[in-house]
C-alpha positions as CSV (number, residue, x, y, z in Angstrom):
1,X,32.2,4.4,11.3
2,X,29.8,2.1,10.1
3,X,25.9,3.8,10.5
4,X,27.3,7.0,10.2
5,X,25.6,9.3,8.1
6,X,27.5,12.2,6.5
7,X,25.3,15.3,7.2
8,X,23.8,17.0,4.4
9,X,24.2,13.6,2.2
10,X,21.5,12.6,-0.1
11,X,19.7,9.6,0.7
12,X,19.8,7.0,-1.9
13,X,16.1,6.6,-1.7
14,X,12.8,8.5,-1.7
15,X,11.1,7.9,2.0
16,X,8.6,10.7,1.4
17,X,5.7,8.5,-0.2
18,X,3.0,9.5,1.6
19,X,2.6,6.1,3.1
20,X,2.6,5.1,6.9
21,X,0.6,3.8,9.3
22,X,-2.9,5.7,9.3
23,X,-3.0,6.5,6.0
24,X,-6.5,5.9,3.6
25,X,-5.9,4.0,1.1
26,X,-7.6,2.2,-1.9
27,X,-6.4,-1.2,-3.7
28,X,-6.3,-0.7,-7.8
29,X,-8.8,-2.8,-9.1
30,X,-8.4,-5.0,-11.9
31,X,-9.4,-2.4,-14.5
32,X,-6.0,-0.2,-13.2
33,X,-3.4,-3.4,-12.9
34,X,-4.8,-7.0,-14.1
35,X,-2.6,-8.8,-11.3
36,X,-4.1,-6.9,-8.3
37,X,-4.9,-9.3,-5.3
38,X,-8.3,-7.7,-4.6
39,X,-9.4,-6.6,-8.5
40,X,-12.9,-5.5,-7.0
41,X,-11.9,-1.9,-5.8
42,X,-10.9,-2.6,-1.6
43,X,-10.4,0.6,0.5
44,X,-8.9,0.4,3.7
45,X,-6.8,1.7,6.3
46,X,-2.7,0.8,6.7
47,X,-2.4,-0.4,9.9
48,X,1.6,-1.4,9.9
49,X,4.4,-2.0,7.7
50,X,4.9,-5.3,6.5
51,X,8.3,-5.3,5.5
52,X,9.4,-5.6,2.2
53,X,9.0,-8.1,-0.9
54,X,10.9,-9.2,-4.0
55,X,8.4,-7.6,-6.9
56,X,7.2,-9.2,-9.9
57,X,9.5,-8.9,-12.8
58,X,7.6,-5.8,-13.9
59,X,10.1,-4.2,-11.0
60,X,12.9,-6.4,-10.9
61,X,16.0,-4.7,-9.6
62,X,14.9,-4.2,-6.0
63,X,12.6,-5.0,-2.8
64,X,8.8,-3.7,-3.0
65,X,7.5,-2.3,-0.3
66,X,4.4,-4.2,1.2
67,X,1.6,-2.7,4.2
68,X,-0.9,-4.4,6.2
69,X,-4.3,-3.2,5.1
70,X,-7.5,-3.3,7.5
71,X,-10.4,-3.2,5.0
72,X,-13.4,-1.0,5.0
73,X,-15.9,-4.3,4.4
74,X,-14.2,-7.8,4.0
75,X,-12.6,-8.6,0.8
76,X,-12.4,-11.8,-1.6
77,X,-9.0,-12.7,-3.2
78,X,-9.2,-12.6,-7.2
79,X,-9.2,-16.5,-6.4
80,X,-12.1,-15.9,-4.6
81,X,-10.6,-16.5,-1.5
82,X,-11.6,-14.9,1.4
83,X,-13.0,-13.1,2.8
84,X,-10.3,-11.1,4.1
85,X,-10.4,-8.3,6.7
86,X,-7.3,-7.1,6.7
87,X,-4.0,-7.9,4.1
88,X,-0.2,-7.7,3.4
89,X,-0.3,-5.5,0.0
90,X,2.5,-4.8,-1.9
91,X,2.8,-0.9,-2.5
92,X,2.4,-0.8,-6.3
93,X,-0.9,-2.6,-5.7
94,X,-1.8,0.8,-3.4
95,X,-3.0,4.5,-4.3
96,X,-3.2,7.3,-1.4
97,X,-7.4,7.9,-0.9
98,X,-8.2,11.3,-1.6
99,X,-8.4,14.1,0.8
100,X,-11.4,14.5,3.0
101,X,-13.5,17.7,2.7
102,X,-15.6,19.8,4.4
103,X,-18.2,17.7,2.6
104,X,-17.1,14.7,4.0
105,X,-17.8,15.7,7.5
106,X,-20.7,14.0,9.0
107,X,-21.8,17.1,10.7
């Protein structure tokens, strides 16, 4: 039947990423990846998925996926557009922020 899924089967892809709505994240900056869309370091907050796009040809084979990111302070482009508050961002662009510690705690 089609949709069925055989129990126990592998899935053909990885879904445990660590990324989802919620999540702290940080943009690489141009230093990391010289095509980033916002090369001066954003951080920011996913606030939904934004589907899925074809990747550059450093990842051809496939669809990327890509999250909207609310930023911590507005952002300018690399084109020096902007600024920005929030943005679609492919996932290679992204890196998972840190953990928060004790010492992070405002109290």
């Amino acid at each position: 039947m089609f949709g069925r899924r055989i129990r126990g089967a592998a899935s053909p892809t990885n879904l445990d990423t660590g990324f989802g709505i919620g999540v702290q994240v940080y943009v690489v900056d141009k230093d990391e990846d010289a095509a980033t869309p916002f090369p001066n370091g954003a951080t920011g907050l996913v606030v939904r998925h934004g589907g899925s796009a074809w990747p550059g040809i450093s990842a051809v084979g496939g669809l990327a996926p890509v999250w909207w990111i609310e930023f911590d302070t507005p952002q300018y482009t690399a084109e020096l557009d902007g600024p920005y508050s929030k943005a679609q961002i492919a996932q290679r662009f992204l890196r998972l922020a840190p953990p928060a510690t004790e010492a992070d705690l405002p109290y």
